[in-house]
N, C-alpha and C positions, 0 to 999 in steps of 0.2 A: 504494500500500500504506500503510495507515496506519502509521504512527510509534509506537503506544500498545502500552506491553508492561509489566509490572510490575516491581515494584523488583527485580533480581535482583543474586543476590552472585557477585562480578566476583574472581578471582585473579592477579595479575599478577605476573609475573617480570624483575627488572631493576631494578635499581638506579641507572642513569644519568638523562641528562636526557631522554631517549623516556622509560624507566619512570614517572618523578614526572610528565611533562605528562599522561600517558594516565592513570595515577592519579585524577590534580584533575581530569581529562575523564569519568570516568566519576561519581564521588563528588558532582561539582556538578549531575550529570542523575539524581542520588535513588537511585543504585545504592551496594551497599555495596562495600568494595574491600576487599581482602587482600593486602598485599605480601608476598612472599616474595624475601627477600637470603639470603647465603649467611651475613653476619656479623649480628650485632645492629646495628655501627656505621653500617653501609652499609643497611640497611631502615631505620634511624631516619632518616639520611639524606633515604631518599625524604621523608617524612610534614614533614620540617627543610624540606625543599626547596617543596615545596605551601604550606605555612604561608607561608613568605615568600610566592610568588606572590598569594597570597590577601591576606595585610598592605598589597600592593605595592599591590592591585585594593580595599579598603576608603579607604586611602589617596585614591585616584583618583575617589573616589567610586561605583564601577562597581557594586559588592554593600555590603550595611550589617556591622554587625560581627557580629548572631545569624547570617547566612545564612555566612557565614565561619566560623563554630564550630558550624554543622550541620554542612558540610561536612567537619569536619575529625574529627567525632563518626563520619562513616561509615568510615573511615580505618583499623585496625588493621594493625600490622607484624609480622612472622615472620621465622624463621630454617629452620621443618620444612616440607617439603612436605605432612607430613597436611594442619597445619592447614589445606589449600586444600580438603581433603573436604565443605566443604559448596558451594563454586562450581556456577555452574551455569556459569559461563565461563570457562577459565584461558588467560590472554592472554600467551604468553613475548616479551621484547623483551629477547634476553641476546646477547653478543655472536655478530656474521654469522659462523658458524663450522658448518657443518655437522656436521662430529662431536660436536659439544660440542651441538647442537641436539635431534639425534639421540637423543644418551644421554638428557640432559632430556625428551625426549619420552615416551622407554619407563619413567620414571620415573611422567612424572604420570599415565601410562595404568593405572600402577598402584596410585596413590593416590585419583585421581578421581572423583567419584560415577558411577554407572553414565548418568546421563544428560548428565553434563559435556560442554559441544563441548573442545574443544581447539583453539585457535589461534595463532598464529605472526605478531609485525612484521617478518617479514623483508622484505627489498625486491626481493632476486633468487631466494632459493634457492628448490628446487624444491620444494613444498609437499605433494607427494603422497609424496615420499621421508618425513617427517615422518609423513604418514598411514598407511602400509604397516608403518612401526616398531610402531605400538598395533594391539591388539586392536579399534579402534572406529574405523576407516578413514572411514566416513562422517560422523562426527561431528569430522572436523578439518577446518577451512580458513585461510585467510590473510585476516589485518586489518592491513591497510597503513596504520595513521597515516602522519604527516608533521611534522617536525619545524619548530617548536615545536607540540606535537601542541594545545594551549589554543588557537591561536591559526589553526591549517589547516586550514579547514572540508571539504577533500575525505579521505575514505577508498575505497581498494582493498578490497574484495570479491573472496578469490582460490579460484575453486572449482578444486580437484582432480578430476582423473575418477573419485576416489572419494568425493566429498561427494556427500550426500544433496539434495535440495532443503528437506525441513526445514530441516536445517543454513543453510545458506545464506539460510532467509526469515529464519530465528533474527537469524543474525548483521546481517544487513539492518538489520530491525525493532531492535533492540538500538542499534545504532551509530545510526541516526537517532533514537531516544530522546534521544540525546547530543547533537542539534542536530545533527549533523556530515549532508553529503553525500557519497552511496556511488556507485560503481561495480561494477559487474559483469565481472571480467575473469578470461579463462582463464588457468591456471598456465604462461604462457611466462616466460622468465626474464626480469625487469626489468618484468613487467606492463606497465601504462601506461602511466606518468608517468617512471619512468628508462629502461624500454626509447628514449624518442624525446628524453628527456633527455640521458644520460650523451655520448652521441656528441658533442654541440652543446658539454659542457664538457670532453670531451678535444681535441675541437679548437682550442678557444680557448689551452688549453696550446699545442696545437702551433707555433701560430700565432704564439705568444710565442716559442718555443724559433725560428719562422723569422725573428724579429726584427722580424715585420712593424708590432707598436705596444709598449708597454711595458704592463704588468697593471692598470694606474691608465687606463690610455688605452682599453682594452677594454670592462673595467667601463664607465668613461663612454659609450661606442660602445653597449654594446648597454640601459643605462638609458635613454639620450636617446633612440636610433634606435629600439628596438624595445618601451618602455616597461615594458621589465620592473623589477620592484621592486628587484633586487638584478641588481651583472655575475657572470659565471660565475665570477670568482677569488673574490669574495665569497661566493656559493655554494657552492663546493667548499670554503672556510675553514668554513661553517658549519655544512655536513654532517659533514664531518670526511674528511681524505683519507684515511687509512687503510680507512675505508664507501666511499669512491667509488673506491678500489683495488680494493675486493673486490668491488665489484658490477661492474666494467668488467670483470674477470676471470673473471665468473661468465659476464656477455653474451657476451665476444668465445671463452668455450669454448662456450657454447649455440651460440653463431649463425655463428660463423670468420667474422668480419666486419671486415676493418683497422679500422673506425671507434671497435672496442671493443679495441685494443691499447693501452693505458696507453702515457700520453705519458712520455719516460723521467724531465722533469722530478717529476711525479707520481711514479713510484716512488723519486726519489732523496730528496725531502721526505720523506715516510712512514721511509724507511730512516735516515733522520737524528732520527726521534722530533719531526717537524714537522709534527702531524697538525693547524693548524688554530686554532681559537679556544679550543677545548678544551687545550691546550699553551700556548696566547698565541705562537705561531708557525704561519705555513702560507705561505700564499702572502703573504700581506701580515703585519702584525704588530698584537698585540693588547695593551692594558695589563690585566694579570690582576687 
């Protein structure tokens, strides 16, 4: 399928660090963006947060300084959900919380231009729940960046039994516009990459909690032995435990599978406000 689709304007929700990378991921592939935060402080935020990455990447030599101030020219921030009425895409990446998704949804259904898809970064939750809330069931599915979304060239592609195939070539064609490569995957919880994920880093908790090696000895174990870039304490600091709480929880009620029963070290972190890198605490420890 070809990649070539025209400049279209992108509305994204979310003010963290998923919101700003998918941001500069869409702005740096010719598309225009619309951030919508709830404060002023928190949308200028995002566009504060892009600007540095782009600084960082002129810097580095990677882009020149005019390609860095295109980018930042397609960029506009909000506070109202109208302003997202001209989107042909509204992308949410607000906290994994199904009710609070939910309400957001039956919002933008209701502000959105008649042809808007509507889409969702969740990682686990069920995406046709999402869909059934709006008036325009075939026109939602799941866009699974990956965090650092600049910097992860795979995206999820998550069709509901109520997306259309339009929909789905849309979002396809769209995201490969952005250089990024997609997947095709049905709405099971945890899709592809954490459904065969999360299991491998709740275990490695456990494994610690059986005293089998210490969390520096693991990391090392599965870098060296199995060449992955990052070990699972390092991963799970960098996702954020409280995201990897909630999607183990989402899996192990989908599927009643021990593998997906949160290690209790993992809920005692989270419950102590040690979610990670994000905190400058988690598993290991971070200078903020």
């Amino acid at each position: 399928m070809s990649s070539h689709i025209s400049a279209q304007t992108v509305g994204i929700l979310g003010s963290g660090i998923m919101g700003a990378g998918v941001t500069e991921v869409f702005a740096r592939a010719g598309h225009r963006v619309i951030v919508r935060s709830r404060t002023d402080t928190s949308a200028a935020a995002v566009t504060a947060s892009v600007e540095r990455s782009l600084r960082r990447q002129v810097e580095r030599g990677k882009i020149d300084e005019p390609e860095a101030q295109s980018v930042i020219s397609r960029i506009s921030a909000t506070t109202s959900l109208s302003d997202l009425a001209p989107c042909d895409l509204i992308l949410e990446s607000v906290v994994e919380d199904l009710p609070t998704k939910l309400a957001l949804f039956a919002e933008l259904d209701a502000c959105a231009a008649p042809h808007a898809v509507l889409a969702t970064n969740t990682s686990t939750l069920p995406v046709v729940e999402l869909a059934r809330i709006t008036q325009r069931p075939d026109r939602v599915c799941g866009i699974h960046f990956f965090n650092p979304a600049t910097a992860m060239t795979l995206v999820e592609i998550v069709r509901p039994v109520t997306a259309s195939d339009a929909t789905i070539n849309y979002a396809t064609r769209l995201i490969a516009s952005c250089g990024k490569d997609t997947v095709a995957v049905r709405d099971d919880a945890g899709f592809i990459v954490n459904a065969l994920l999360f299991p491998y880093l709740n275990n490695a908790i456990k494994m610690y909690e059986r005293g089998t090696a210490s969390i520096v000895d693991i990391d090392t174990a599965m870098k060296g032995g199995c060449s992955f870039p990052m070990g699972p304490f390092s991963l799970l600091d960098l996702v954020g435990l409280d995201t990897s709480l909630s999607i183990l929880e989402t899996l192990h009620t989908q599927f009643n599978d021990d593998n997906f029963v949160p290690a209790a070290t993992l809920r005692r972190l989270v419950a102590e406000g040690h979610l990670g890198r994000k905190t400058g605490q988690g598993f290991l420890s971070y200078t903020r």
